[in-house]
C-alpha positions as CSV (number, residue, x, y, z in Angstrom):
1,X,-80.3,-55.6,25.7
2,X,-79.4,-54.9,22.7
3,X,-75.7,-53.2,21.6
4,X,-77.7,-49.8,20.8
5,X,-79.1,-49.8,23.6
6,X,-76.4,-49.4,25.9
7,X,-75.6,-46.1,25.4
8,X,-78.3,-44.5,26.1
9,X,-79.2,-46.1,29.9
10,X,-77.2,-43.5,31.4
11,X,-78.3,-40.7,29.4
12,X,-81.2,-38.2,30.7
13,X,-83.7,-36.0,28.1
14,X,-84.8,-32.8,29.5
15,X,-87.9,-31.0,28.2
16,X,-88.2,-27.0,29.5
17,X,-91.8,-26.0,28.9
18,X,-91.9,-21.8,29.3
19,X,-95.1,-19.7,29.2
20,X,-96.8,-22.6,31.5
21,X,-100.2,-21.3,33.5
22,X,-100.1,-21.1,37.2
23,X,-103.0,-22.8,37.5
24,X,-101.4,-25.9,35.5
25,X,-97.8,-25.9,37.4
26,X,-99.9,-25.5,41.1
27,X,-101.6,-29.0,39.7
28,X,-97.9,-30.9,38.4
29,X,-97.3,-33.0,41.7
30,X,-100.7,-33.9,41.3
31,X,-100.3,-35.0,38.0
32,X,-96.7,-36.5,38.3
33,X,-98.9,-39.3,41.0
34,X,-101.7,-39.5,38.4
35,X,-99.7,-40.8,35.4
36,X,-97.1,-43.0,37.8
37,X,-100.2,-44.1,39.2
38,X,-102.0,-45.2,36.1
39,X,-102.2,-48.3,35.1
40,X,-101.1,-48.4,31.9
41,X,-98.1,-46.8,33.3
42,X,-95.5,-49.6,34.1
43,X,-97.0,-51.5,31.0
44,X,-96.2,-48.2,28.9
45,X,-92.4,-47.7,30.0
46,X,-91.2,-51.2,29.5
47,X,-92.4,-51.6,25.9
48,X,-89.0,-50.1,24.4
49,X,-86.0,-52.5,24.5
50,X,-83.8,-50.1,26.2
51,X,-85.8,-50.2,29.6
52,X,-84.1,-53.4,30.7
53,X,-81.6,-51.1,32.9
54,X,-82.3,-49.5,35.3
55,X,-85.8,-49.5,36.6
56,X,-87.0,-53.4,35.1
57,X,-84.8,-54.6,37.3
58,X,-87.3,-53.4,40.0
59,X,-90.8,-52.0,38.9
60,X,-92.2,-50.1,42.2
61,X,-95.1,-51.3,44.2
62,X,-98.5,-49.5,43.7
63,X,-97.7,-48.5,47.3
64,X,-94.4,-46.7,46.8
65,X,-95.6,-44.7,43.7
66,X,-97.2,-42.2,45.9
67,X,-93.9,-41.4,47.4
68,X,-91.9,-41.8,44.9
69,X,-94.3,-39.2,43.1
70,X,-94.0,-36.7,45.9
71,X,-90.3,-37.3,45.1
72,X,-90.5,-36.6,42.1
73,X,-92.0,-33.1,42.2
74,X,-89.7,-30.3,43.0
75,X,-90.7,-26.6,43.5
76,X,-87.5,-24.4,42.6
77,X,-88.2,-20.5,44.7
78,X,-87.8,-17.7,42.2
79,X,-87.9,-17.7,38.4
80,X,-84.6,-19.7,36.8
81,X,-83.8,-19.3,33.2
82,X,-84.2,-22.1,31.0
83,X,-80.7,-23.0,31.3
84,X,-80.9,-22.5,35.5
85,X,-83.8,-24.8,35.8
86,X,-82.0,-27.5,33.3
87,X,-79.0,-28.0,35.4
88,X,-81.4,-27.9,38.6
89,X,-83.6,-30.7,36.9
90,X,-80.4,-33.0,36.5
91,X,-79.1,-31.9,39.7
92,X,-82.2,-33.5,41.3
93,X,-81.8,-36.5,39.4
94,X,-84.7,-39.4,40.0
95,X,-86.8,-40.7,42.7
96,X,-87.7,-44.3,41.8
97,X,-89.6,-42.9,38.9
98,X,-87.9,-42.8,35.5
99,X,-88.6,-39.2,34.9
100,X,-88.6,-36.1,37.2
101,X,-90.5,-32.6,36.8
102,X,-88.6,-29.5,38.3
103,X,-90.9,-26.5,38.1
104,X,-90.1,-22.4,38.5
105,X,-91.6,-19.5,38.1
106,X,-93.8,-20.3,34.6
107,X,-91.3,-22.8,33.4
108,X,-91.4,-26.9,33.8
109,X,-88.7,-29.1,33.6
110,X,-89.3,-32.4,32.8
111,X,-86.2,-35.1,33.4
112,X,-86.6,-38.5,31.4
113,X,-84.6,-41.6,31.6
114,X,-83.5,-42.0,28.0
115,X,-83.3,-45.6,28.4
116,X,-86.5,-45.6,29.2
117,X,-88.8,-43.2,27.6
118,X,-86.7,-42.8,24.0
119,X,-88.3,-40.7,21.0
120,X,-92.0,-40.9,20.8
121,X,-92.3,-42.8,24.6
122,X,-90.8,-39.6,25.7
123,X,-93.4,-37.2,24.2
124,X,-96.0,-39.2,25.4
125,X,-94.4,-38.7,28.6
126,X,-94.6,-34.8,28.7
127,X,-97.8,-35.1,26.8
128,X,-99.6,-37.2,29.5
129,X,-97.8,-34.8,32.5
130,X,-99.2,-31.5,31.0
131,X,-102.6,-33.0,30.0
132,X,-103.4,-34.6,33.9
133,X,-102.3,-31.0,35.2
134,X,-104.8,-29.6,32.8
135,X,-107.7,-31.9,34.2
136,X,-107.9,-33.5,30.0
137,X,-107.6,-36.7,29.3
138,X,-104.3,-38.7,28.3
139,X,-103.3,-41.6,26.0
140,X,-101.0,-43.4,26.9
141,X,-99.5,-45.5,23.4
142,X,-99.5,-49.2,24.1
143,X,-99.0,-51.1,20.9
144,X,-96.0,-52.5,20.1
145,X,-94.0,-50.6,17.9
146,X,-93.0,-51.7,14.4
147,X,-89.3,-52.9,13.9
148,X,-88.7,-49.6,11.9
149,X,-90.2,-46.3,13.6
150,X,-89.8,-44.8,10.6
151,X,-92.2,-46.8,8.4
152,X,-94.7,-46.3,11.3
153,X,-94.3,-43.2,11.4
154,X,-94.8,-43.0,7.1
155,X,-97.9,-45.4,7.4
156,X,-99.7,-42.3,9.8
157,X,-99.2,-39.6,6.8
């Protein structure tokens, strides 16, 4: 692993999404199993150097991703501000799964494992989450990223 990389194992991202459809947060468990459950999944997470620690040590079974996804769901009673349902998210902390959703009310929480999902990885993340509780479809990025983000990022405008 490289040296900046360590810091960031331990750290956690939290995305609050407010204004969220019932419809769409009554279909998040669902879609928290539907992305861990994809295939492209565990190939997706590990293609950033800083997801040596923790969960490469161990990549779950296709078998436990169904618990570990019902896990990872958690239904707060009540409507939390955004600041409530942050601090419930990292209260709740992980399952086996390197990220976490927390909804309430018409918010969602979504806990990420920096060292796992950094930067783009972690906008695909939410991106994937939102779009299988929508029923659309959801890429998940599998090249291999450039040395320099930055000049990939420039080569897209």
């Amino acid at each position: 692993m490289r040296c900046r990389d360590r810091p960031y194992r331990s750290y956690r991202a939290v995305f609050v999404l407010t204004g969220v459809s019932s419809a769409t947060i009554a279909r998040m468990r669902e879609a928290v199993q539907t992305v861990a459950l994809d295939p492209r999944f565990p190939a997706a997470r590990t293609r950033w150097p800083a997801a040596a620690l923790p969960w490469r040590r161990r990549l779950l079974t296709t078998g436990e991703i169904p618990a570990a996804a019902v896990r990872g769901f958690h239904a707060v009673p009540g409507n939390l501000s955004e600041r409530e349902l942050i601090v419930a998210a990292n209260r709740r902390g992980f399952s086996g799964l390197p990220f976490a959703v927390t909804c309430s009310g018409n918010s969602v929480a979504i806990n990420v494992a920096h060292g796992v999902f950094d930067g783009v990885g972690a906008i695909e993340l939410v991106q994937a989450l939102l779009n299988a509780a929508c029923g659309e479809p959801y890429p998940l990025d599998l090249r291999v990223p450039l040395r320099f983000p930055l000049l990939r990022a420039l080569k897209r405008v």
